[in-house]
N, C-alpha and C positions, 0 to 999 in steps of 0.2 A: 504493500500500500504506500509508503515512503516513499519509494521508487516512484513508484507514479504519479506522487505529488512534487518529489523532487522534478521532473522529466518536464511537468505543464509547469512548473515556477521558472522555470528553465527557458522555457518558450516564450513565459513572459516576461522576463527579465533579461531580454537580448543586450548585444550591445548596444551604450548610447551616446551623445552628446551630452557633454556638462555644462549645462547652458544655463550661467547662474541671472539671475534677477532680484534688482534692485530696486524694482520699481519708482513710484513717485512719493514723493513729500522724504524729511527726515526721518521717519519711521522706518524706510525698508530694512533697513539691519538691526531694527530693534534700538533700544533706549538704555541708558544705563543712569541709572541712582543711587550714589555710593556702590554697596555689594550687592547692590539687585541689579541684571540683565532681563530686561526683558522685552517679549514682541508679543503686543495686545491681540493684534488679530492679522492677517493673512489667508489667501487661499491658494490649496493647492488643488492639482486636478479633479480629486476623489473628495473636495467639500475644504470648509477652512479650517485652520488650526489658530492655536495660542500655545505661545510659550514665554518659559521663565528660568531663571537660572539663578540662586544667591549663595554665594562664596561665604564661607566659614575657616576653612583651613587656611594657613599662607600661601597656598600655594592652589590654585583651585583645580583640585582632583575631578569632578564632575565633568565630561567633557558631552558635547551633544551636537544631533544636526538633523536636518527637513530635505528631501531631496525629494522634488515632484516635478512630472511633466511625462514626458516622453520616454519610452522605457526600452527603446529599440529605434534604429538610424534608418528602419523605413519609415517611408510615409506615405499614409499613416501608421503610426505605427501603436504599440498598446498605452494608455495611459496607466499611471501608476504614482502612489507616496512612498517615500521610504524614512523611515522615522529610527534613530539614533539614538541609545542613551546609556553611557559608559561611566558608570560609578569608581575612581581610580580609586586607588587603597596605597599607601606607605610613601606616594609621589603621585606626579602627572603626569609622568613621563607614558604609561601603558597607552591609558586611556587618550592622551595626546595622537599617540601612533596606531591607536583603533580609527581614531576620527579622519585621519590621512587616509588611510589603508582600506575599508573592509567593504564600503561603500564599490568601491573601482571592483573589490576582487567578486561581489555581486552579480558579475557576468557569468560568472560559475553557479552551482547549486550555492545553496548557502551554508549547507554543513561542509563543504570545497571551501565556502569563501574563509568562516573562520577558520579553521587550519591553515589556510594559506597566509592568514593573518597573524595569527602564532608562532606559526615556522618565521613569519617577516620579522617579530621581534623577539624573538630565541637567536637570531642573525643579527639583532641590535646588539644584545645582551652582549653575546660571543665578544663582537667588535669592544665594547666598550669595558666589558670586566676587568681589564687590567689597572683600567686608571679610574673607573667609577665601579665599585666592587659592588655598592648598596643597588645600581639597578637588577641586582637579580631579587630583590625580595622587590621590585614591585610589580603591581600587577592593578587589574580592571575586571570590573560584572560588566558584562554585555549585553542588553535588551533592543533586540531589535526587530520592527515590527514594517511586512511589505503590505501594502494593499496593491491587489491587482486581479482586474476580470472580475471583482465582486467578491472575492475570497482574499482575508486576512491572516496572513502568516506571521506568527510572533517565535521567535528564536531565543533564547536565553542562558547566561550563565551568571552564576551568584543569586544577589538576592533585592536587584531591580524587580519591578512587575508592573504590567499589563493587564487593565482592569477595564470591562466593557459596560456601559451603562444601555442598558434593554427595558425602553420602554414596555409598560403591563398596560395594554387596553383597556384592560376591564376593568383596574382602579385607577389608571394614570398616574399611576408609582413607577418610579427608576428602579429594577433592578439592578447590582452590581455583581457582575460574575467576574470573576480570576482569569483571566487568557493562558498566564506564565506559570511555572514551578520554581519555587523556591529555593538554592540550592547549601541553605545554611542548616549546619551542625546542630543548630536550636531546636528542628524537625529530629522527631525518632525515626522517620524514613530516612531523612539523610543519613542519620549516622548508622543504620542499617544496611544501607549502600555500600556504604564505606569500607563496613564491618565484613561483608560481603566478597567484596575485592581486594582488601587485606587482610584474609583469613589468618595467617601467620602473624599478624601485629596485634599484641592486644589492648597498645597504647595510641591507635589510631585516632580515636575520639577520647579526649579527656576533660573533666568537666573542672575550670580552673576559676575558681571568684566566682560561681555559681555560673559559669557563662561556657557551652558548649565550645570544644575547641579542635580542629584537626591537628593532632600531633601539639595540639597546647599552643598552637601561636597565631593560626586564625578560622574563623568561623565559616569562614565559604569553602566549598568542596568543587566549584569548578570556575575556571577565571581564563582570562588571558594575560600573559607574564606568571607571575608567581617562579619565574624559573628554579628558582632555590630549594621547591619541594616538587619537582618534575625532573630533572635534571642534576644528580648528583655530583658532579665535576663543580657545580656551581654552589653547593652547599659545605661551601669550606674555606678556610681564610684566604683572601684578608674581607671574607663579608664579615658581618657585622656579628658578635658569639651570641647574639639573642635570637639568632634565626636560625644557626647553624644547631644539627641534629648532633646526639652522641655518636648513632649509630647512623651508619649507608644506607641506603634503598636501594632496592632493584628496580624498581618500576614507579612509575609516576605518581606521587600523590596526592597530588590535585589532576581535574581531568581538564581539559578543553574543548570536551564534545557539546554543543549546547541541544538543550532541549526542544523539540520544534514541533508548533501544535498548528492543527488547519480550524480553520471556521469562515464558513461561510458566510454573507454578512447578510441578514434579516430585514425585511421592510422596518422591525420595532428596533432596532440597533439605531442609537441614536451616537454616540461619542466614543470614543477609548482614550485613558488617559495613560500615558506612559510617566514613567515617573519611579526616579534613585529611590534607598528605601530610607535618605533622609527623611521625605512626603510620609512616607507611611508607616516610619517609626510616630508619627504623631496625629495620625487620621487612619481612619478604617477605612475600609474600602466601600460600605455604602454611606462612611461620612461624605469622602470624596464623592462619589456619585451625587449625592441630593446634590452638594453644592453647587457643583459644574450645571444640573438640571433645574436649579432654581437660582442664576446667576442669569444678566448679561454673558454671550459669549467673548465681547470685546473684553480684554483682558483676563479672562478666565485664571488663566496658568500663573499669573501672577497673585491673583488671589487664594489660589490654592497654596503660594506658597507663604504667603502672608498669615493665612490660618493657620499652618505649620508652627510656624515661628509664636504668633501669638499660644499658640499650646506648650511649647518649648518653655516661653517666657511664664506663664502661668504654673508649669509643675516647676520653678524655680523660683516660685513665686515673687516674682520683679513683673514690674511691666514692661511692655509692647515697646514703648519710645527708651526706654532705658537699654532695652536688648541691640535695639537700630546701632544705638550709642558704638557697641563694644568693634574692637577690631577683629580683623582677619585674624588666625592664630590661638586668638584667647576664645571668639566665638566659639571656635570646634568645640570648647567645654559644655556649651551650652545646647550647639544641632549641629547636624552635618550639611555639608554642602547637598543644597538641593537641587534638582535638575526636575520640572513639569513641563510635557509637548501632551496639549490635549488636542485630538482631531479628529472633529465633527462628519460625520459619516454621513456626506450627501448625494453622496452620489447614486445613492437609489432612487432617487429623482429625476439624477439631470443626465441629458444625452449624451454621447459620444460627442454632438457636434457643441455642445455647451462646455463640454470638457475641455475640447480644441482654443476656447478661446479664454482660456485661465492661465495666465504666464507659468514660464518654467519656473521654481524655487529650488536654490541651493546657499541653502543657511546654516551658521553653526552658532550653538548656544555661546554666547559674549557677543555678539553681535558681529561675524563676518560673511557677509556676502560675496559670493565667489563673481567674478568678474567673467563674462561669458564666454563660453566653448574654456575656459582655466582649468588645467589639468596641476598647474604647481602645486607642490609642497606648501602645505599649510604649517603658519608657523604661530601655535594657540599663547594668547597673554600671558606672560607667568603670572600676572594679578590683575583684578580687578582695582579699580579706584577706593580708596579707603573712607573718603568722607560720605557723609550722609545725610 
């Protein structure tokens, strides 16, 4: 069955033109306010979106992007969204090299593309271990999610998620259904997985400060980078001794395969909100849903992540404008960097030839608009602006 969802994702994700757009006014690349990035509303082929992005770490590990229009160099050729959202962990450097990379290798299947995009930064790693030893312990969750032909493909590793709000007829209630699978330690299915595949380890999962742990040093069981617990030549000085294991491995312990679910998309499928699990360490998933269903869509993603923050701020009991206050760095103590792309599933409506006349988008969360047919190397802010 794979296969032959693989084989038609395939056909419709030919190859394309990167044909970014900027459209009019100062809005097209999105807006920034102190550590909030954000872009209130936009459309792409398959209906419009909102996004938001706010920095917490020094360094903003959350990395993200919108890529719609033409999905193939005939024409006409299939219309399509492709939606991005890369949770970095220990740097920026992963999730940076996802957001160049994974997007292009999309001409392949997509369980081809990330591998191909693992192998590209295990070929960082390599290049770079001698005189930057810490890039092997970083790494990135990867959520990414295609629309195309009316069926939505959500791909997954770590512990992003993919959340569908489906209109109920019969009460005119939002439901919130789960797209993605979770791939953190805190799940007894995860670490029964785990447990599963390193039958000989019996310190595979360990639980350290109450908080589930692979091998005690972190909670997600599959990533992009992580080289340090996939790759044994790299778990060893001069890295850093709080990463480095007593003992060798034989075989990877974290995976790279991501998980990949079909769904068809329903006349009552009204939105899907992508979003790091900054967002939803502090909202539930049918919180998120009412809100996005009883919101303005202009700015939506923005406001999701403001409700975040305002919960954040509340179980630390300070307020909203005091938390704005704090900087990059110190915030992490308070949330993590957020990353919300919500995107309004219109296209059960609109025709192939209404589709045609929706410009192309190619955006990345901080506000960079690819400049058209641009294939260069994207080179992501090491910060956003500190004031607020």
């Amino acid at each position: 069955m794979l296969a032959a969802v693989m084989d038609y994702f395939s056909s419709c994700w030919g190859p394309r033109s990167r044909a970014g757009h900027r459209g009019k006014g100062s809005d097209a690349a999105g807006r920034q306010d102190g550590l909030l990035w954000y872009k209130d509303a936009g459309q792409l082929a398959t209906g419009e979106f909102s996004m938001a992005v706010v920095q917490a770490n020094q360094l903003l590990e959350d990395q993200s992007q919108v890529e719609s229009g033409s999905l193939s160099l005939a024409d006409p050729g299939p219309q399509g969204t492709f939606v991005g959202v890369y949770d970095g962990h220990g740097g920026p450097e992963t999730s940076r090299f996802i957001n160049d990379h994974l997007f292009n290798h999309l001409r392949n299947v997509i369980r081809k593309a990330f591998q191909a995009t693992e192998e590209g930064f295990l070929s960082l790693v390599s290049r770079e271990w001698s005189l930057k030893p810490q890039i092997a312990s970083v790494g990135s969750c990867c959520l990414v999610g295609v629309i195309c032909s009316g069926t939505l493909y959500v791909a997954n590793l770590g512990d992003s998620r993919a959340v569908l709000g489906r209109l109920v007829k019969a009460t005119g209630e939002i439901l919130a259904t789960q797209l993605s699978s979770e791939h953190n330690a805190c799940y007894e299915e995860v670490r029964k997985e785990l447990q599963s595949t390193h039958p000989d380890d019996p310190h595979i999962v360990v639980l350290k400060h109450n908080v589930w742990r692979v091998k005690g040093l972190i909670q997600i069981s599959r990533s992009i980078g992580d080289v340090y617990l996939k790759r044994p030549e790299y778990n060893r000085e001069p890295l850093h001794s709080k990463f480095r294991l007593r003992e060798t491995f034989q075989r990877p312990i974290l995976s790279s395969d991501p998980q990949i679910t079909e769904h068809r998309i329903q006349p009552n499928d009204q939105f899907v909100i992508f979003a790091s699990d900054g967002l939803w360490e502090h909202l539930s998933n049918q919180e998120a849903v009412d809100l996005v269903q009883n919101s303005p869509r202009n700015g939506i993603a923005r406001k999701l992540v403001k409700v975040a923050m305002q919960e954040a701020a509340k179980k630390r009991e300070m307020r909203y404008s005091d938390l704005k206050k704090i900087d990059r760095g110190v915030r992490r103590h308070f949330h993590d960097d957020i990353t919300v792309v919500v995107v309004f599933l219109d296209s059960n409506g609109m025709s192939k030839a209404s589709w045609s006349k929706n410009p192309s988008v190619s955006l990345r969360g901080g506000g960079v608009a690819l400049p058209a047919k641009s294939l260069a190397p994207y080179s992501a802010p090491a910060q956003l602006s500190s004031t607020y």
